[in-house]
Residue frames as qw, qx, qy, qz and C-alpha x, y, z in Angstrom:
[[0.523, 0.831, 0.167, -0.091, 30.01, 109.64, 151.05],
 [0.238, -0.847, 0.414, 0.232, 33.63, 110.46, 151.08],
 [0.377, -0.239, 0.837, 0.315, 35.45, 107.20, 150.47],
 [0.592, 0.534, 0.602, 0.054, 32.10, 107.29, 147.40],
 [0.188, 0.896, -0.063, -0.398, 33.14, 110.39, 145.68],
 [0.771, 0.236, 0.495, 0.324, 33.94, 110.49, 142.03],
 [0.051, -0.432, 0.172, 0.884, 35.82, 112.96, 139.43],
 [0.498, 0.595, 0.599, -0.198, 32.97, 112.22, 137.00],
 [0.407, 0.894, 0.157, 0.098, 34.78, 113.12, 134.06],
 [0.656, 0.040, -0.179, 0.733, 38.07, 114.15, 135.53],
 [0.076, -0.752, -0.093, -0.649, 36.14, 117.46, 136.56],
 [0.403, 0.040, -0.607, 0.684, 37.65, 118.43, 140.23],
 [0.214, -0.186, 0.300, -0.911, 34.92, 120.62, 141.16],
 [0.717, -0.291, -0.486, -0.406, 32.19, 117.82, 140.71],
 [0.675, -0.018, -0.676, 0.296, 34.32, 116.09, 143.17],
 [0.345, 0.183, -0.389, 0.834, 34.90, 118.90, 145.30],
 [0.544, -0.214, 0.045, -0.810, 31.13, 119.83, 145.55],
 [0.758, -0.029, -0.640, -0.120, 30.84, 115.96, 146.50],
 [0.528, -0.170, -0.523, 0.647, 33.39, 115.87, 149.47],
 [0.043, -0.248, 0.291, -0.923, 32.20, 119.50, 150.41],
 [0.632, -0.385, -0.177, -0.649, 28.82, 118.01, 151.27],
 [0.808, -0.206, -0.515, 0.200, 30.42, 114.86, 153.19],
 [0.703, -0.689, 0.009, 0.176, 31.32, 114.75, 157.16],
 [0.230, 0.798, -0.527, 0.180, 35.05, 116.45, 157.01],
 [0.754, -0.437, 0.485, -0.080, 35.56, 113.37, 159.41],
 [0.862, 0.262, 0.414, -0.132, 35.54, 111.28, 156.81],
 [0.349, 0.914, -0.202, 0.051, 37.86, 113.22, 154.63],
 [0.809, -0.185, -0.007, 0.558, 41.18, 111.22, 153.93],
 [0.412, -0.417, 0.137, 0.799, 44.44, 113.68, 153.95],
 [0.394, 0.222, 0.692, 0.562, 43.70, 114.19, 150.20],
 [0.097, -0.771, -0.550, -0.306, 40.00, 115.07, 150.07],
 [0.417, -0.799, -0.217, 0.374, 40.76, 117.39, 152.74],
 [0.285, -0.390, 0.322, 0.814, 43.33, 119.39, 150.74],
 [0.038, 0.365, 0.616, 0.697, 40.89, 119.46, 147.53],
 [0.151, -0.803, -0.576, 0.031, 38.29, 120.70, 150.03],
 [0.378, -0.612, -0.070, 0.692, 40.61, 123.00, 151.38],
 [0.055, -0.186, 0.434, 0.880, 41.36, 124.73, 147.79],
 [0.002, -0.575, -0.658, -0.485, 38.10, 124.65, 146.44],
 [0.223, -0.740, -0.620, 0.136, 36.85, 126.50, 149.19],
 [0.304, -0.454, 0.094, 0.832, 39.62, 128.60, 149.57],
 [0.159, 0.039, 0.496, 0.853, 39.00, 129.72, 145.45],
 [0.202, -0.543, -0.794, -0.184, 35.29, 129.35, 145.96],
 [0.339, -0.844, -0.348, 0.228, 34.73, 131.80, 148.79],
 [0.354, -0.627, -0.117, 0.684, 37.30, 134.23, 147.68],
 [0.240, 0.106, 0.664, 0.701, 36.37, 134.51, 144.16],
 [0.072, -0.608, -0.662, -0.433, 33.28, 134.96, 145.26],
 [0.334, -0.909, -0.225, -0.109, 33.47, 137.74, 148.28],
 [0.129, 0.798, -0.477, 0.345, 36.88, 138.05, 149.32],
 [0.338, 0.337, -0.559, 0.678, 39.16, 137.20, 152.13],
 [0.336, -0.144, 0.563, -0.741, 37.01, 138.28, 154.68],
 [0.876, -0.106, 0.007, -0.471, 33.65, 136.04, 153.31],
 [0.810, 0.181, -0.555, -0.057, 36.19, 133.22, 152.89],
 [0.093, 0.083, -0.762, 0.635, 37.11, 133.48, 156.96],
 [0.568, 0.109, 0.323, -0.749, 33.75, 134.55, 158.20],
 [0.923, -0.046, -0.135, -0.358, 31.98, 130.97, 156.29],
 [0.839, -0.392, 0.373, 0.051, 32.71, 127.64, 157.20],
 [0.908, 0.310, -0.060, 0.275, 35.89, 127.08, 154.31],
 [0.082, 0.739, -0.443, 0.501, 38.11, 129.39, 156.04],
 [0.921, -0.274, 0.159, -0.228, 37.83, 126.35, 158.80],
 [0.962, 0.166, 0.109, 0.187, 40.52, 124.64, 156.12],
 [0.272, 0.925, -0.264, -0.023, 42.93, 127.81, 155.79],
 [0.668, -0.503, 0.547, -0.038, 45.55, 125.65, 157.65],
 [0.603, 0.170, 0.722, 0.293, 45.26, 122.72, 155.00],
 [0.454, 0.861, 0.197, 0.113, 45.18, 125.30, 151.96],
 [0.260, -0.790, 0.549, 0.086, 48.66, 126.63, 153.16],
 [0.503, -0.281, 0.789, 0.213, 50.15, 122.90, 153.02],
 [0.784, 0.136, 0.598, 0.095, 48.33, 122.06, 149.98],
 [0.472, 0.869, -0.150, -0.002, 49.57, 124.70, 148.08],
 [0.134, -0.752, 0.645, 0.013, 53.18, 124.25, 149.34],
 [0.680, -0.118, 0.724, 0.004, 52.76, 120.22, 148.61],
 [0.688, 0.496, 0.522, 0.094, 51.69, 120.69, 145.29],
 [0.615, 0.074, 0.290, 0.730, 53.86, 123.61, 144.17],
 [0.054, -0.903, -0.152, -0.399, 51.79, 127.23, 144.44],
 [0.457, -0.218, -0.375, 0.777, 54.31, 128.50, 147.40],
 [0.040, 0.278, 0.209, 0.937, 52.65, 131.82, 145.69],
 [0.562, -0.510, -0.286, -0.585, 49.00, 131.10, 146.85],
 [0.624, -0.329, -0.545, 0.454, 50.51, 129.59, 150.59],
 [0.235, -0.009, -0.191, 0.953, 52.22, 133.09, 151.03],
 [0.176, -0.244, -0.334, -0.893, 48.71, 134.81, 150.23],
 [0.672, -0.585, -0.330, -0.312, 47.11, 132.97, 152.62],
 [0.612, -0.385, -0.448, 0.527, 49.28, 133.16, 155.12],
 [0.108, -0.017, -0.181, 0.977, 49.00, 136.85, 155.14],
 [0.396, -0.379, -0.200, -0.812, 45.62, 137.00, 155.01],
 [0.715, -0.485, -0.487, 0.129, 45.32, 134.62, 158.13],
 [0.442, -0.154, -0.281, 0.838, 47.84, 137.09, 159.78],
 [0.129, -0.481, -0.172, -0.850, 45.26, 140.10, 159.02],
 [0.687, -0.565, -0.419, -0.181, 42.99, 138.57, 162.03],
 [0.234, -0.740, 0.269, -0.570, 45.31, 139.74, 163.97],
 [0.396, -0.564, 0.665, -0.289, 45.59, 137.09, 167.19],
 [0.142, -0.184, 0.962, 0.145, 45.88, 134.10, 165.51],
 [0.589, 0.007, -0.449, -0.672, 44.16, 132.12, 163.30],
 [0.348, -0.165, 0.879, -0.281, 41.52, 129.30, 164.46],
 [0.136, -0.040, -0.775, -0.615, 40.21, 127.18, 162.58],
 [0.049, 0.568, 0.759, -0.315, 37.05, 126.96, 165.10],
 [0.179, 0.529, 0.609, 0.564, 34.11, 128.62, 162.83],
 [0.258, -0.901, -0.306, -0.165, 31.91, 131.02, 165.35],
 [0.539, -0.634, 0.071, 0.550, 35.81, 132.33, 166.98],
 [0.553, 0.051, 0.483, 0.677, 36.56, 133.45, 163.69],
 [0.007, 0.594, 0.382, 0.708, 33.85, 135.38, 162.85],
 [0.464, -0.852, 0.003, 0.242, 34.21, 137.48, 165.91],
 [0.676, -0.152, 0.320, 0.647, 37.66, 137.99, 164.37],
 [0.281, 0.291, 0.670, 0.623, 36.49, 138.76, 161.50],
 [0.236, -0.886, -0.397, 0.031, 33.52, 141.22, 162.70],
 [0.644, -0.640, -0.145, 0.393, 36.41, 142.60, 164.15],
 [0.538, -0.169, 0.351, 0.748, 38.65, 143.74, 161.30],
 [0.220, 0.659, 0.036, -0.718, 38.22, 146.54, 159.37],
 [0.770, 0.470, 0.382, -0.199, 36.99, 145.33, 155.61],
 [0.472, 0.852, -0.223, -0.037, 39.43, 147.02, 153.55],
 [0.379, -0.606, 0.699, 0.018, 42.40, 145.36, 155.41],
 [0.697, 0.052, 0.692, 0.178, 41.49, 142.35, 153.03],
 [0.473, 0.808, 0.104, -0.335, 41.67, 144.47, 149.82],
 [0.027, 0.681, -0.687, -0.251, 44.90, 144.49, 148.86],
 [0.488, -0.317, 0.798, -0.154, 44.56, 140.58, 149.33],
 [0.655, 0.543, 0.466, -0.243, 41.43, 140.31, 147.64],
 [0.537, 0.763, -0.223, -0.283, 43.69, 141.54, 144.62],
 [0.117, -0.702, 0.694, 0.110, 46.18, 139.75, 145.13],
 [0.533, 0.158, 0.805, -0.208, 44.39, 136.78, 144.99],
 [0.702, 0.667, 0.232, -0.093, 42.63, 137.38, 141.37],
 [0.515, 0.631, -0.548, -0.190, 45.96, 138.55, 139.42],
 [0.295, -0.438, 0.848, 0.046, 47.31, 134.95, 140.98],
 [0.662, 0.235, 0.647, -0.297, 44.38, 133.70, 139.62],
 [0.668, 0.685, 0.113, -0.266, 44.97, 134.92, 136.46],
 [0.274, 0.726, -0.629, 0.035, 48.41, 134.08, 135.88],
 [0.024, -0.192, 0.976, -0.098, 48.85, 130.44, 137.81],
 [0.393, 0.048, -0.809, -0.434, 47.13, 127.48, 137.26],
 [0.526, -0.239, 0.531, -0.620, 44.68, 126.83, 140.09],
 [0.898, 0.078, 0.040, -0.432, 42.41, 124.55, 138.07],
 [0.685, 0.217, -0.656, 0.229, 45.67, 121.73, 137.63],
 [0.128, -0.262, 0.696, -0.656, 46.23, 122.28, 141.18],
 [0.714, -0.026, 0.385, -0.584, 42.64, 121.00, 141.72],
 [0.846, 0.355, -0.297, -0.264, 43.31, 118.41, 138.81],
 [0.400, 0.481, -0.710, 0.323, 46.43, 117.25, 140.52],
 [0.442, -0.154, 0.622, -0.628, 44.51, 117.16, 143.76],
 [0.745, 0.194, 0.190, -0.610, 41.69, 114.97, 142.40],
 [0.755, 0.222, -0.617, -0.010, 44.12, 112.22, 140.60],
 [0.031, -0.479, 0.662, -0.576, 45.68, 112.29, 143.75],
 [0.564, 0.035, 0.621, -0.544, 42.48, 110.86, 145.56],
 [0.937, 0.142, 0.098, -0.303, 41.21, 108.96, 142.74],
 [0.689, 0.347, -0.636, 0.001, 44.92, 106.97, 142.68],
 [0.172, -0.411, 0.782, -0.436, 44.93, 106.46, 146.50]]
């Protein structure tokens, strides 16, 4: 399904809800950085910081770091790297070790984050970032 996935429109999240259903095997470098940020914006937009470790897109935090810093958000890299540093003994991207992490942390420790994360949202461009991501894979 991967190497089939279209921006239908030039709409990045069609794409992204495309590749998020395909094998991550399958996922070239690319797809794997649009998966990463969708999920990343997807799961903290929609619970925070902590739901976006504790499900399976916090799996990608790793590749959401680089693909902000490849594509020009240093802002949203820094923001996840401190909210991977809240867990406390390192981050892994293995899913059921995480949320034992996560269990682990006290809820409010991702507040601050959880704000930090919406005024970036409201002040930088995420959705080019996902548009930039998504020419990306449909010129490789």
């Amino acid at each position: 399904m991967a190497g089939e996935a279209t921006t239908e429109g030039g709409d990045p999240w069609v794409l992204y809800s495309q590749l998020a259903l395909a094998d991550p095997t399958s996922w070239t470098s690319a797809q794997r950085a649009l998966v990463a940020i969708g999920g990343l914006r997807t799961e903290v937009n929609n619970g925070g910081f902590e739901q976006y470790f504790f499900n399976s897109a916090g799996n990608l935090a790793e590749h959401a770091v680089a693909a902000a810093l490849a594509n020009g958000e240093p802002a949203l890299a820094d923001l996840v790297r401190c909210a991977i540093a809240v867990l406390g003994n390192g981050y892994t991207p293995e899913w059921t070790t995480r949320q034992d992490m996560v269990v682990e942390v006290d809820s409010s420790a991702f507040a601050s984050l959880d704000a930090e994360f919406y005024d970036l949202e409201a002040v930088a461009d995420l959705d080019d970032l996902m548009r930039r991501l998504a020419a990306a894979i449909s010129s490789a």
